[in-house]
C-alpha positions as CSV (number, residue, x, y, z in Angstrom):
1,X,0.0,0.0,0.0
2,X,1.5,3.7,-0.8
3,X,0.4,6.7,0.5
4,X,0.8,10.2,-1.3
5,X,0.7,13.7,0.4
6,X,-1.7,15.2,-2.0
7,X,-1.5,19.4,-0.8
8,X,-4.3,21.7,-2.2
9,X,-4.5,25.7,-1.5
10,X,-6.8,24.9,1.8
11,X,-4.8,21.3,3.4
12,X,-3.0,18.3,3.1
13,X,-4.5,15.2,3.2
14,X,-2.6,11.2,3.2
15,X,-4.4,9.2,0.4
16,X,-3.8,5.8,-0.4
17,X,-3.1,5.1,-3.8
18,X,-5.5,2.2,-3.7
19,X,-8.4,4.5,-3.2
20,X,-7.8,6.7,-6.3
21,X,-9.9,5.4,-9.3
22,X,-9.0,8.1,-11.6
23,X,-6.8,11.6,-12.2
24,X,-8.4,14.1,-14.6
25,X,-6.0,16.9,-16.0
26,X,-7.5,20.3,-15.9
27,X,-4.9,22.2,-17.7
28,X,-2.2,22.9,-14.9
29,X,-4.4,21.1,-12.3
30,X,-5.3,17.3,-11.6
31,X,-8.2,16.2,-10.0
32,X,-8.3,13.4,-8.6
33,X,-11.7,10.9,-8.0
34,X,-11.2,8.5,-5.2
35,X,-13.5,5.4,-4.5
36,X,-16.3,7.2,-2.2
37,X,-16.6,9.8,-4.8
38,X,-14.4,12.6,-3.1
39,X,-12.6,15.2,-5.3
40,X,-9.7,16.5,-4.6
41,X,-8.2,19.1,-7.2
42,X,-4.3,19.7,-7.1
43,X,-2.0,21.9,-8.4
44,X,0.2,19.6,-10.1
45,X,0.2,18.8,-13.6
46,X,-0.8,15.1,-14.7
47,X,2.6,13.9,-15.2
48,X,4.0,15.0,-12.1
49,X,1.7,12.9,-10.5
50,X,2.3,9.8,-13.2
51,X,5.9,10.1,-12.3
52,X,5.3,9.7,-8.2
53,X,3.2,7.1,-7.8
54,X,3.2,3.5,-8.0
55,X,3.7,2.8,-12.1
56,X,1.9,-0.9,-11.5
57,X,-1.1,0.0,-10.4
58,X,-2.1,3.2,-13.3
59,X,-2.1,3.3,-16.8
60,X,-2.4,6.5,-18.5
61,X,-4.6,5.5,-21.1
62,X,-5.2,9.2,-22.9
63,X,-2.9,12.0,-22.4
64,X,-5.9,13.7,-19.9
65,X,-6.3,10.2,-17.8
66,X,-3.9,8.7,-15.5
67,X,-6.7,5.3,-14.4
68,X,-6.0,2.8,-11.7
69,X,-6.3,-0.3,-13.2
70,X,-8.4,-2.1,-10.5
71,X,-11.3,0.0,-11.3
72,X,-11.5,-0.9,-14.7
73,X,-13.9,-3.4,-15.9
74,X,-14.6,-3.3,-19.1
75,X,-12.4,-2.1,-22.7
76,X,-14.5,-1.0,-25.8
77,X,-11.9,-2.1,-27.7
78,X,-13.7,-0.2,-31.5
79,X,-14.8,2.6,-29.7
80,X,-11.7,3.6,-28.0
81,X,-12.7,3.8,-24.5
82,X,-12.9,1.9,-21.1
83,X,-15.0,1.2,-18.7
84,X,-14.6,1.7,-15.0
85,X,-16.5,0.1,-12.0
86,X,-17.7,3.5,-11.2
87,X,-20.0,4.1,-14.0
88,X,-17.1,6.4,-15.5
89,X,-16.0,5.7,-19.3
90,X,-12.1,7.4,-19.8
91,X,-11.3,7.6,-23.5
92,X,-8.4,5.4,-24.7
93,X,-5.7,7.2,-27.3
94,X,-5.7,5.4,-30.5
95,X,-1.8,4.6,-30.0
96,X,-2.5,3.2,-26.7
97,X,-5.3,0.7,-26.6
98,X,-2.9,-2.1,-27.0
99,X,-0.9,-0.7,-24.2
100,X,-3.8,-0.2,-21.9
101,X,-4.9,-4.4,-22.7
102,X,-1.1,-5.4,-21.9
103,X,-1.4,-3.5,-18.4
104,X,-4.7,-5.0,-17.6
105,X,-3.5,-8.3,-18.5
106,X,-0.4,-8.3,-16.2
107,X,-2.3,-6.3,-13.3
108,X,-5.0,-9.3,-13.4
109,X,-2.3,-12.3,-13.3
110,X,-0.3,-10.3,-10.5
């Protein structure tokens, strides 16, 4: 299990990285959607965040989308998207679809 300092303007707050289904960017800013539906917006840009936490557990399957993998239960392989035990669908790049089905593949067998 990690845990993350995540700091906004108001506090900072220990999340596990378990607990974080997806991170949204929002230009300078990631927001980030954890499990009981909290929001949390930073100000750190998507790939700071894709560089300091655990690589094994998130794929960023569009250049706006940093997903952890446990949440995701289905792939719309034609339409370019994925489907995520939340009800959320997080668009897949083109380029990375087949990169997105290796990382589900070896996060299932792990």
């Amino acid at each position: 299990m990690q845990r993350i300092i995540i700091t906004t303007a108001r506090y900072s707050e220990l999340v596990n990285t378990q607990t974080i289904v997806y991170c949204k960017a929002e230009g300078s800013y990631t927001r980030l959607v954890l499990e009981n539906n909290k929001q949390i917006l930073i100000s750190r840009n998507l790939s700071w965040l894709e560089n300091f936490i655990e690589s094994s557990l998130f794929i960023r399957p569009h250049r706006s989308f940093l997903v952890n993998l446990g949440y995701i239960n289905r792939v719309f392989v034609n339409e370019g998207k994925i489907g995520l035990t939340k009800g959320v669908d997080i668009p897949v790049s083109r380029y990375k679809s087949k990169q997105v089905l290796e990382a589900l593949h070896k996060f299932c067998l792990e």
